[in-house]
Every structure is written in C-alpha cells, then in structure tokens.
C-alpha positions as CSV (number, residue, x, y, z in Angstrom):
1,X,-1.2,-22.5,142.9
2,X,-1.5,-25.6,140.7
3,X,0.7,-28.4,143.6
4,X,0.4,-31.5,141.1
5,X,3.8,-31.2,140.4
6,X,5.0,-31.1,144.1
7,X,6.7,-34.3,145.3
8,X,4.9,-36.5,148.0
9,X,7.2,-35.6,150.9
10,X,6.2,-31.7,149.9
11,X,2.2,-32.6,149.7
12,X,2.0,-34.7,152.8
13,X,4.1,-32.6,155.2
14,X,1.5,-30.7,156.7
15,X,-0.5,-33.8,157.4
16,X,1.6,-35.9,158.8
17,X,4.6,-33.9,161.0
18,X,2.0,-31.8,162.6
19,X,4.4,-30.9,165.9
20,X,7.6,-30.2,163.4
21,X,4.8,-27.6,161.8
22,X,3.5,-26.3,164.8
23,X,7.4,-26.2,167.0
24,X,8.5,-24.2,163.3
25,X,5.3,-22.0,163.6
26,X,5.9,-21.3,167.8
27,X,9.0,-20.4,167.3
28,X,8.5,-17.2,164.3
29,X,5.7,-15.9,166.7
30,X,7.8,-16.3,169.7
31,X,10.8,-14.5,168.0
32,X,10.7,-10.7,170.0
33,X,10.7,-8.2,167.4
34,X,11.8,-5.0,167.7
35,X,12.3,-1.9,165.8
36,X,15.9,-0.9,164.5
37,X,17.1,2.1,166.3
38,X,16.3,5.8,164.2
39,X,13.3,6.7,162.4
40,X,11.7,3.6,160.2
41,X,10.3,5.9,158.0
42,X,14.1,7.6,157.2
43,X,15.1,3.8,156.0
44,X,11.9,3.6,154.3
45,X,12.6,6.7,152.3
46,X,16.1,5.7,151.3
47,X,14.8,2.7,150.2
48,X,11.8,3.9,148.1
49,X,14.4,6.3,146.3
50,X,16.4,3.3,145.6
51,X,14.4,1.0,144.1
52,X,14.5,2.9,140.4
53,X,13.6,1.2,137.7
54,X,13.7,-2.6,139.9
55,X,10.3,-1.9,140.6
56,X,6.7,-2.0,139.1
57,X,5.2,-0.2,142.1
58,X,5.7,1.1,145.6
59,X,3.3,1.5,148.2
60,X,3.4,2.4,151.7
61,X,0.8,1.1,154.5
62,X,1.2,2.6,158.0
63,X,-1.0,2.7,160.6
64,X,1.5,5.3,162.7
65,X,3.2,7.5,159.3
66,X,7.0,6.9,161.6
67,X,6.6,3.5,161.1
68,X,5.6,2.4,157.8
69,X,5.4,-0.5,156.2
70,X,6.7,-1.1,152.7
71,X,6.2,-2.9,150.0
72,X,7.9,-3.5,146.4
73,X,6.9,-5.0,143.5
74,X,9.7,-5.8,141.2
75,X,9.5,-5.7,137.5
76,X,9.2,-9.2,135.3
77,X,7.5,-12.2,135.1
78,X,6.4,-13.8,138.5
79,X,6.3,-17.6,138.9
80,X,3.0,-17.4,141.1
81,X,-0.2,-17.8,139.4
82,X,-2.9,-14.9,139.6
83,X,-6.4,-14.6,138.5
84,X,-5.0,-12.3,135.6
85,X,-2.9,-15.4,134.2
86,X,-6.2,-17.4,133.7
C-alpha cells in the first residue's frame, strides 16, 4: 500500500497515541463474541445462494463444517494494491 498520500495526522498516529491504539485494540478483543442462535452454516447457505452475480468467488473455511466461515469476493476493481497490479 503506497501511504505517501496519507496526511501527517494519519502516518503518525500509531507512533505517537500509543494508549488511544492500544485502549481501541483492548477493547475489539475484549468484546465477548458469541454465536447467533440456529445453525451458522443454514445462514451461510442462504447467503452463498444470494450473492449471484455480486461476486467473483465464494469460499468456505471451517474448522467444525456447523460453523463455517465465509468469505466473498465481489466483482470490480478493488482500490487495494496486489502483486498482480505491479
């Protein structure tokens, strides 16, 4: 990710409000995190049947198959920067 562009505020952040960082970062780890009542993999379904022509790919990744984990790549051009763009 090319950050040249970024204001100074953005680039110097990290460096210099470590404890507004680290309070931000405590508090998505501490969140408790549960699953939804019914059967993950139901929503999941739903969901890949959904996603039509939206997306470029689907792909599943479970480690228990009631409880997978999705993921969706939608179609178009992408603003990030991968090693096929250079």
């Amino acid at each position: 990710m090319d950050t040249s562009d970024l204001p100074t505020a953005v680039t110097e952040f990290p460096f210099t409000d470590r404890r507004e960082l680290y309070e931000i970062a405590e508090t998505i780890v501490g969140n408790e995190i549960q699953t939804p009542p019914g059967r993950p993999v139901d929503t999941v379904e739903r969901l890949e049947a959904a996603s039509g022509e939206l997306t470029s790919s689907v792909g599943r990744c479970a480690v228990d198959p009631e409880k997978p984990n999705l993921t969706l790549t939608l179609s178009g051009r992408s603003e990030r920067r991968t090693s096929a763009d250079v």
